[in-house]
C-alpha positions in Angstrom: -0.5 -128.8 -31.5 -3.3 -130.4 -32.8 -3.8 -134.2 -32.4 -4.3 -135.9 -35.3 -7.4 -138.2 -36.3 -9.0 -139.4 -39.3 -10.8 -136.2 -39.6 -7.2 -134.1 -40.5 -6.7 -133.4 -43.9 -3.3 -134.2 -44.9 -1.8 -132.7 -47.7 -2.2 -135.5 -50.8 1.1 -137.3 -52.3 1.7 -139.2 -55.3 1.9 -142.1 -53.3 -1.5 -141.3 -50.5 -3.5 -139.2 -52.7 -6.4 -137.3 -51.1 -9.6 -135.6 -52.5 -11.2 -132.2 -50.8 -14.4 -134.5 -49.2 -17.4 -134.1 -51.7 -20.2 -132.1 -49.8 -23.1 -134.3 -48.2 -25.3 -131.9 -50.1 -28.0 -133.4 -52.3 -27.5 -130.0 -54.4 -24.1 -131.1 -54.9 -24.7 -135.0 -55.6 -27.1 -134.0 -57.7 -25.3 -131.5 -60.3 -22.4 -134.5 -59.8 -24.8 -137.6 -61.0 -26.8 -135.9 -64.0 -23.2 -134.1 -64.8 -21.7 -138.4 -64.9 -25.4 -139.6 -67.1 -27.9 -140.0 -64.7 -31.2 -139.4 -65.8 -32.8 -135.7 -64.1 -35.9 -138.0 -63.8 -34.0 -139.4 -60.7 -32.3 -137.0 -58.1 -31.1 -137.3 -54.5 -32.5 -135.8 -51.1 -32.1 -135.2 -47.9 -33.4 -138.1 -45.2 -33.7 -137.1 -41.5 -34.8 -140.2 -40.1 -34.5 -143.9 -41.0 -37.4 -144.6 -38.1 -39.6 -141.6 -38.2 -42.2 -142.7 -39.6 -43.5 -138.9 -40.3 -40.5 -137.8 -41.6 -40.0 -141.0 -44.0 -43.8 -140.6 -45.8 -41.6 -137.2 -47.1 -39.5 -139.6 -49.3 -40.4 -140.1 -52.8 -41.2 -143.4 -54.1 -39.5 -145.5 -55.5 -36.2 -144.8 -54.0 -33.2 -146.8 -55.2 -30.6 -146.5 -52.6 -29.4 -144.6 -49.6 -26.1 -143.4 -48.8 -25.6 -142.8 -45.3 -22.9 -139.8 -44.0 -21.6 -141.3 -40.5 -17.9 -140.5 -38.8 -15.1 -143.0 -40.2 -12.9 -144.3 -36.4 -10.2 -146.7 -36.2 -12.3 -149.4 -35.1 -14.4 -148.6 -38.6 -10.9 -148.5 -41.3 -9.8 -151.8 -38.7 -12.7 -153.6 -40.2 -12.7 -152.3 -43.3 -9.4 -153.4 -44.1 -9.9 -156.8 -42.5 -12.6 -157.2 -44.7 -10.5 -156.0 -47.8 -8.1 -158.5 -47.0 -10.3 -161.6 -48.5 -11.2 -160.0 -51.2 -11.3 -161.7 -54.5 -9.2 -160.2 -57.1 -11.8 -159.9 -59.8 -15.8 -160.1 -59.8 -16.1 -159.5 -63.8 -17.1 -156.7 -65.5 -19.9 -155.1 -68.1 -23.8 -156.1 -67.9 -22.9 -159.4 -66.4 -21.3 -158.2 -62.9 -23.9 -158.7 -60.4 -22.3 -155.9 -58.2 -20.7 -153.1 -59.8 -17.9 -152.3 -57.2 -15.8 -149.2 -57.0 -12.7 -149.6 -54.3 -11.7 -146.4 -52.6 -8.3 -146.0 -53.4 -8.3 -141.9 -52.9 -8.5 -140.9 -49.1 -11.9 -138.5 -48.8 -13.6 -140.0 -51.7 -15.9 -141.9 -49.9 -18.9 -139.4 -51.1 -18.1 -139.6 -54.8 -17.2 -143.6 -54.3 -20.8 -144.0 -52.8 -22.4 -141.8 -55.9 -21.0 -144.4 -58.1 -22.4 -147.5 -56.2 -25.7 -146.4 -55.9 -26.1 -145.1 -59.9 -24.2 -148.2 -60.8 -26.6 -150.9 -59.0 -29.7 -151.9 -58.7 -32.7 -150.3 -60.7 -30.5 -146.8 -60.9 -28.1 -148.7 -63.2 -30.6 -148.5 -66.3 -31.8 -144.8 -65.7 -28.0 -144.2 -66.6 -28.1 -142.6 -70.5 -25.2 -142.0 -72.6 -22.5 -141.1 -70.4 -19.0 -141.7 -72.1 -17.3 -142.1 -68.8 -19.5 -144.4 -66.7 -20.1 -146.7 -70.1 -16.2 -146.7 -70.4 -16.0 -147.4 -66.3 -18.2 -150.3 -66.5 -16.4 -152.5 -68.9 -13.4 -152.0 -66.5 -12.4 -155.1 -63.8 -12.9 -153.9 -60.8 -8.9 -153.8 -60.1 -8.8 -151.2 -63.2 -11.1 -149.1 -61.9 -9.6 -149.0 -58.4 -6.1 -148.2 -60.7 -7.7 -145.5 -62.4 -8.5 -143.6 -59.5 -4.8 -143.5 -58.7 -3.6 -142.7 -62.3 -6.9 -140.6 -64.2 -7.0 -139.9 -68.0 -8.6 -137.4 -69.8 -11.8 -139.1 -70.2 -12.3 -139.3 -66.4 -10.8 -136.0 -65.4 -13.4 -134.3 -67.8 -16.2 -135.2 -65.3 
């Protein structure tokens, strides 16, 4: 038998749903992001190093985020949920929330939650075109679209 750690996939319930874990595949994140509205002008890539300085002249400028792929622990979801725990109930919505804030409610979707931070802040945010499901998203509170992970309708599925 097999001991269990936060690597096992569990079968998904109604009540701890669970995503097959996107791909860290810049292939994949790629097809996902211009599929949701980002513009093709933009695309991600592969980094491998944050302190070669070699290897980082490869990066094209100017990059807007970086979303790093590292092992979840206990000690990690520990803090994680400590930090949840003071979280304020509602930071607004549309063009005037500072921080547009997706909360993980779906075990595994870390890689599709992290997508929608970086297209969703920062200078990404306006290279964004008509995209029915992120414009409808982003006049959600950021409790609704936590909820609407849990409980999908059409417009989000079709993505």
């Amino acid at each position: 038998m097999a001991q269990k750690d936060s690597t096992t996939l569990t079968a998904p319930t109604p009540s701890n749903p669970a995503f097959i874990p996107l791909e860290s595949n810049p292939v994949v994140f790629n097809n996902l992001a211009h599929n949701l509205g980002l513009s093709p002008s933009l695309s991600f890539i592969d980094v491998y190093s944050i302190t070669d300085l070699d290897l980082l002249g490869f990066i094209p400028r100017p990059a807007y985020t970086l979303l790093l792929v590292f092992p979840v622990s206990e000690t990690y979801e520990a803090s994680r949920r400590a930090e949840d725990e003071n979280l304020q109930p509602d930071g607004g919505s549309g063009e005037g929330e500072p921080v547009v804030w997706f909360k993980q409610t779906i075990k595994n979707a870390c890689g599709l939650i992290g997508l929608l931070h970086a297209m969703t802040n920062g200078r990404a945010r306006s290279q964004i075109g008509i995209s029915p499901v992120l414009l409808t998203l982003l006049t959600y509170r950021w409790l609704k679209r936590a909820n609407i992970q849990q409980k999908p309708d059409r417009t989000w599925i079709s993505c």
